[in-house]
VEXDREN-2710 file (C-alpha; in Angstrom, 1 decimal):
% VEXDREN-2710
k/r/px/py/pz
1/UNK/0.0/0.0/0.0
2/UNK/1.2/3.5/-1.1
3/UNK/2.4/5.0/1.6
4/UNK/0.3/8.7/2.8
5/UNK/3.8/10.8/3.0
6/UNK/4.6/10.0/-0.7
7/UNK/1.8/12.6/-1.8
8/UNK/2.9/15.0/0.2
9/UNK/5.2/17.2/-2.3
10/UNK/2.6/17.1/-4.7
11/UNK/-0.7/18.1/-2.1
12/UNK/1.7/20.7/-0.8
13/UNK/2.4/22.5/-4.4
14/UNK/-0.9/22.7/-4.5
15/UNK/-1.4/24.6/-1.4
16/UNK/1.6/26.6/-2.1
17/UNK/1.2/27.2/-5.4
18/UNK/-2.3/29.2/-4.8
19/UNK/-0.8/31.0/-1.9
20/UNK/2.1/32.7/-4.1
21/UNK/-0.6/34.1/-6.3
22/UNK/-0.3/37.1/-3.3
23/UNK/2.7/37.6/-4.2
24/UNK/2.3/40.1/-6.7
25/UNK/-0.6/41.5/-4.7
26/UNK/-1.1/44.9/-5.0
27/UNK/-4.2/47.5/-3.6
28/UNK/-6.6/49.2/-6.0
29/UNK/-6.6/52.0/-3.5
30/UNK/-10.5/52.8/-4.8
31/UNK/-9.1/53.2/-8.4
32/UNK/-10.8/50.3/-9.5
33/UNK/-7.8/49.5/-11.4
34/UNK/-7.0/46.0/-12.9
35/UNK/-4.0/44.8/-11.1
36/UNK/-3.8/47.4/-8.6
37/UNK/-1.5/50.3/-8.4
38/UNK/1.7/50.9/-7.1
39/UNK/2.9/53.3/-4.1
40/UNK/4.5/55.9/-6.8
41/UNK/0.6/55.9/-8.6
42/UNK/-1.0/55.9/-5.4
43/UNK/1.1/58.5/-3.8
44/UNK/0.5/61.0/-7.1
45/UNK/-3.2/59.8/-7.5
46/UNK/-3.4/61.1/-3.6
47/UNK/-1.7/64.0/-3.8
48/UNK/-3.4/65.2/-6.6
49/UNK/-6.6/65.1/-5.3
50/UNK/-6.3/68.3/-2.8
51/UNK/-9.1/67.0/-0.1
52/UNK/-7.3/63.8/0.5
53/UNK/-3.9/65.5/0.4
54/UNK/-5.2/67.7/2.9
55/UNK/-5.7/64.5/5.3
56/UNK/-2.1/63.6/4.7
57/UNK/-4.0/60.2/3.0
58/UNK/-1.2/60.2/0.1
59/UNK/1.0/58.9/3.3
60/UNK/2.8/55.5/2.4
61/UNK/1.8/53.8/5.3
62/UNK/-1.5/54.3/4.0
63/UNK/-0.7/52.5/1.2
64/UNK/0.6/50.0/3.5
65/UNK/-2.6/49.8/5.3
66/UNK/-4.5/49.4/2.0
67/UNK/-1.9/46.8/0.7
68/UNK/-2.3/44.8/4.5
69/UNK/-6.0/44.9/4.3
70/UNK/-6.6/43.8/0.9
71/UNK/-3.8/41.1/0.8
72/UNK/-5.1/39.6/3.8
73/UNK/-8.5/39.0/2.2
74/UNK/-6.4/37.8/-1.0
75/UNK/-4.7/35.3/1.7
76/UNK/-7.8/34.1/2.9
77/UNK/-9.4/33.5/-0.4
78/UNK/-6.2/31.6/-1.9
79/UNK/-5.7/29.7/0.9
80/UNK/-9.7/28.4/0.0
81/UNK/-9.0/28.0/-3.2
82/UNK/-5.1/25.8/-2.5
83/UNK/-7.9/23.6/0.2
84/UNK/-10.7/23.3/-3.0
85/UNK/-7.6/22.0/-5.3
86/UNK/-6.2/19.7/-2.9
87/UNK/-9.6/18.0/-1.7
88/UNK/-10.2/17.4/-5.4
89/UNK/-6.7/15.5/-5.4
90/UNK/-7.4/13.5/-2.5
91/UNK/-10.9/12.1/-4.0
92/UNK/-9.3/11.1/-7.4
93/UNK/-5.9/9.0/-5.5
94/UNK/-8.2/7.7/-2.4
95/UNK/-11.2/6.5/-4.7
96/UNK/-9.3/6.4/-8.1
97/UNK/-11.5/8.6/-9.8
98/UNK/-10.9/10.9/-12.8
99/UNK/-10.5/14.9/-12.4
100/UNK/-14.0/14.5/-14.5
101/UNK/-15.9/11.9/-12.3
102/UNK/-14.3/14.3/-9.3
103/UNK/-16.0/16.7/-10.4
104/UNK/-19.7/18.0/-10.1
105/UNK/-21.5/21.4/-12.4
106/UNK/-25.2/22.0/-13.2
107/UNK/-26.6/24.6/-15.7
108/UNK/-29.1/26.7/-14.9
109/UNK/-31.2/29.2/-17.4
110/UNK/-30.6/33.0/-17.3
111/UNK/-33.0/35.8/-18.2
112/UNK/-31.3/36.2/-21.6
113/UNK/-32.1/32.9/-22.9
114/UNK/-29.2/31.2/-22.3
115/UNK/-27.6/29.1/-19.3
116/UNK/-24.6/29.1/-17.6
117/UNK/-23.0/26.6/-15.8
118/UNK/-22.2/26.3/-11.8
119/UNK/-19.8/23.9/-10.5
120/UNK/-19.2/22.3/-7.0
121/UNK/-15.5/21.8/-5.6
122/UNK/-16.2/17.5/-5.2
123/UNK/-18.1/15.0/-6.0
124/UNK/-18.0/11.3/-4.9
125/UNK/-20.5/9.6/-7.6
126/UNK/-21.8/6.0/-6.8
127/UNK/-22.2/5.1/-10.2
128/UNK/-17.8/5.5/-10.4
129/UNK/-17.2/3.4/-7.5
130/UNK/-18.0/0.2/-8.9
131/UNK/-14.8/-1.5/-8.2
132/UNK/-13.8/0.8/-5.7
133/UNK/-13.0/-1.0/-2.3
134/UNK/-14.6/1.7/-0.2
135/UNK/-17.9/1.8/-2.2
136/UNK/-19.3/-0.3/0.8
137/UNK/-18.0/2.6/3.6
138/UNK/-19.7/5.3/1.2
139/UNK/-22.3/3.5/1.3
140/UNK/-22.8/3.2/4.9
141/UNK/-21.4/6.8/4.7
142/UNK/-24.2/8.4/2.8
143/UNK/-26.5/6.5/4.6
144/UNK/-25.9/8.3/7.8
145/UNK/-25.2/11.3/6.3
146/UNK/-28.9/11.5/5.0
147/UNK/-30.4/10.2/8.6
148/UNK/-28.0/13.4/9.9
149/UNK/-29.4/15.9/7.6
150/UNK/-33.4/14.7/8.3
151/UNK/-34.4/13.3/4.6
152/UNK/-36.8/10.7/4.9
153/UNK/-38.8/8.2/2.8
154/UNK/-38.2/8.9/-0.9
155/UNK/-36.0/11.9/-0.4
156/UNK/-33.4/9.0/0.8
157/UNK/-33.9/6.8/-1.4
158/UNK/-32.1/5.9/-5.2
159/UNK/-29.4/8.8/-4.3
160/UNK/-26.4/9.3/-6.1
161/UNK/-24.0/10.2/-3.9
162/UNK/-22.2/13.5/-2.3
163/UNK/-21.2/17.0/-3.9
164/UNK/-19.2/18.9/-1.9
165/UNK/-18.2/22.7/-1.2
166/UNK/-15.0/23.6/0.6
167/UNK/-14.2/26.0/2.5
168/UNK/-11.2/27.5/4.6
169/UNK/-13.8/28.6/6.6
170/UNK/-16.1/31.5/6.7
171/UNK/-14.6/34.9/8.0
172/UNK/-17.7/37.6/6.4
173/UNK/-21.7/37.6/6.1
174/UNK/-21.7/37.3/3.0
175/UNK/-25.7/37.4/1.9
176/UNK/-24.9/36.9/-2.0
177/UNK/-22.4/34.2/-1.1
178/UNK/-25.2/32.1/1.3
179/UNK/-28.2/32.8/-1.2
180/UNK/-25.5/30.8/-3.9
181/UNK/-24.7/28.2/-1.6
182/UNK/-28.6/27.5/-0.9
183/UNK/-29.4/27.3/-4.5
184/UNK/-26.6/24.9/-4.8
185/UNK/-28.0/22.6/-2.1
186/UNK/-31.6/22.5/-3.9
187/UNK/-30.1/22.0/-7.2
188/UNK/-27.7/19.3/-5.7
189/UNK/-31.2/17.4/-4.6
190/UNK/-32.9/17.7/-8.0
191/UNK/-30.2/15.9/-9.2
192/UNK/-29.8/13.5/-6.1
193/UNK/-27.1/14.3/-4.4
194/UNK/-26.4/15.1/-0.9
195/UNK/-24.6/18.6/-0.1
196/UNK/-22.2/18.9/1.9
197/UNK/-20.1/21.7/3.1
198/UNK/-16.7/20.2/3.9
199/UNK/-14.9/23.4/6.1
200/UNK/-11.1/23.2/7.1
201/UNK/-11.4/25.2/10.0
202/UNK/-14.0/25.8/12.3
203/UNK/-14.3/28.9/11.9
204/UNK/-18.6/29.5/10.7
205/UNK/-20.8/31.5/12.4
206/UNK/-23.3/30.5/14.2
207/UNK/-26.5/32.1/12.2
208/UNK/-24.9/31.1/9.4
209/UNK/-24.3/27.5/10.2
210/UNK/-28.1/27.3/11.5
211/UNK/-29.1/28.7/7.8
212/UNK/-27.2/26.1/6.1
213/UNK/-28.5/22.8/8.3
214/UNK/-32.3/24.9/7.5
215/UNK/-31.1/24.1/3.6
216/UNK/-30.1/20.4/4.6
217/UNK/-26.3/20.7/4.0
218/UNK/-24.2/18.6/6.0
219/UNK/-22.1/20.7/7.7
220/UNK/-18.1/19.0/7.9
221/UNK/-15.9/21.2/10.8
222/UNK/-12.5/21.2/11.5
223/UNK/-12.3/19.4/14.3
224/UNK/-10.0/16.3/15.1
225/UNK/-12.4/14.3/16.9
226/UNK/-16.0/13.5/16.2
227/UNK/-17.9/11.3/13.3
228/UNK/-17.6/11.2/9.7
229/UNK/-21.1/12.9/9.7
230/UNK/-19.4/16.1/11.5
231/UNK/-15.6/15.9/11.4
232/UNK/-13.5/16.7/8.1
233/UNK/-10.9/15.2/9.4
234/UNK/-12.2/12.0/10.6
235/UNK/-14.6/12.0/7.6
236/UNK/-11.3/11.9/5.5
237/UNK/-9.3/9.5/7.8
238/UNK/-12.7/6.9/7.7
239/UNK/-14.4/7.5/4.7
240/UNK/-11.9/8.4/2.3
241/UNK/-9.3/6.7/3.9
242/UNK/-6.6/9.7/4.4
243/UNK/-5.2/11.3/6.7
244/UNK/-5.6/14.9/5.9
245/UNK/-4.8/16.2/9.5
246/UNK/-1.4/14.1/9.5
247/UNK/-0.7/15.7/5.9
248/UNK/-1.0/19.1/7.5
249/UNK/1.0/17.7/10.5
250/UNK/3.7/16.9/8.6
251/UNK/3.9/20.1/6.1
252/UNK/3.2/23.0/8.7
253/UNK/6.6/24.1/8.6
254/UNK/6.7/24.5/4.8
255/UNK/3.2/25.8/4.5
256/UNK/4.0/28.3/7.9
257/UNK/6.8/29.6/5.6
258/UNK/5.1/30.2/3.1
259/UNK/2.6/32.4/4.7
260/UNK/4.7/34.0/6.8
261/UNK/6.7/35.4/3.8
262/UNK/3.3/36.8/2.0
263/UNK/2.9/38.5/5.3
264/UNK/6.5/39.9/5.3
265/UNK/5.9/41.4/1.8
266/UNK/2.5/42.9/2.3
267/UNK/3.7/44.6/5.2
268/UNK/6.8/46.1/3.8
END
């Protein structure tokens, strides 16, 4: 059996490799501009504009502030997007799945005529676990997983599988953000499927977390103990058959690096 520590290099590329997009972060300073701006545009776009020269705001350490601000938000959404990547990863090598049957995207209609087409960050498919030796645990998996989330009778029955939505965490209120994620759980239903929102940390608030079980999703923490019903990390360990929490164990060093060099830059 392959051994967990010889994925490591390439799960932590992909958590690195979204977290040196900051790099070349740079604020838009209210300019709107693609890219940002630099301190020399900022400081002449300031100073030319007497009211906010006036306020000292074409100050570099209010570029800095702008530049912390925004690239901690850029931070936080990269490190999301490195957790989405490597999730994906870990479903195709723990269930041997392709980056297609991994994958899960609806179309819906838009006023215009037309559709468009929304996408989930996993999906673990019955139908593509035929010879998978862990069909039987999913199996018993989803089972509880429906029982957890309250579906009953026919709304249990003949279902497909999981989708899943990952998340860092959840640091904002973000209404437009929610209203998405609740449309995603009804259309993940229609098309029989159970939602689940697989979080990294625990980090959810509370009204938000109520609004989510209200739209059936089963709700995954970040928490080391538990059930496969409420733990990422045990759901990964059991169901999937990973040790995600060892992975992080292991590569804290390189991925504390890492971050702690994006800070160093966005607050020079």
């Amino acid at each position: 059996m392959e051994a967990p520590e010889s994925r490591d290099q390439a799960y932590l590329e992909l958590i690195c490799g979204a977290l040196r997009v900051c790099l070349n972060y740079k604020p838009s300073c209210g300019q709107g501009r693609q890219g940002g701006v630099t301190i020399e545009e900022f400081q002449r776009i300031y100073r030319e504009d007497e009211f906010y020269s006036w306020f000292g705001l074409d100050s570099p350490l209010v570029y800095a502030a702008h530049k912390a601000a925004g690239g901690m938000t850029s931070i936080y959404r990269q490190i999301g997007i490195g957790c989405q990547l490597l999730f994906h990863r870990i479903l195709q090598d723990a269930l041997g799945l392709s980056p297609t049957d991994a994958t899960w995207s609806y179309k819906v209609p838009t006023t215009k005529g037309k559709s468009r087409t929304l996408s989930l960050d996993g999906r673990i498919a019955l139908q593509n676990l035929a010879t998978s030796p862990r069909r039987s645990t999913i199996e018993n998996w989803l089972k509880a997983a429906t029982a957890h989330i309250g579906l009953k009778g026919k709304n249990a029955a003949n279902l497909h599988g999981a989708v899943f939505e990952v998340r860092q965490g959840y640091k904002s209120n973000d209404a437009k953000r929610q209203n998405a994620d609740v449309a995603n759980a009804a259309s993940a239903f229609a098309y029989r499927y159970v939602p689940v929102m697989l979080l990294l940390s625990v980090q959810i608030p509370a009204n938000l977390a109520e609004r989510y079980v209200r739209a059936r999703w089963l709700i995954l923490r970040g928490t080391l103990s538990g059930t496969a019903i409420d733990s990422t990390y045990v759901f990964c360990g059991d169901v999937l058959g990973y040790d995600l929490a060892g992975f992080f164990r292991r590569n804290s060093a390189a991925i504390k690096n890492e971050t702690l060099a994006l800070f160093e830059g966005l607050l020079k």
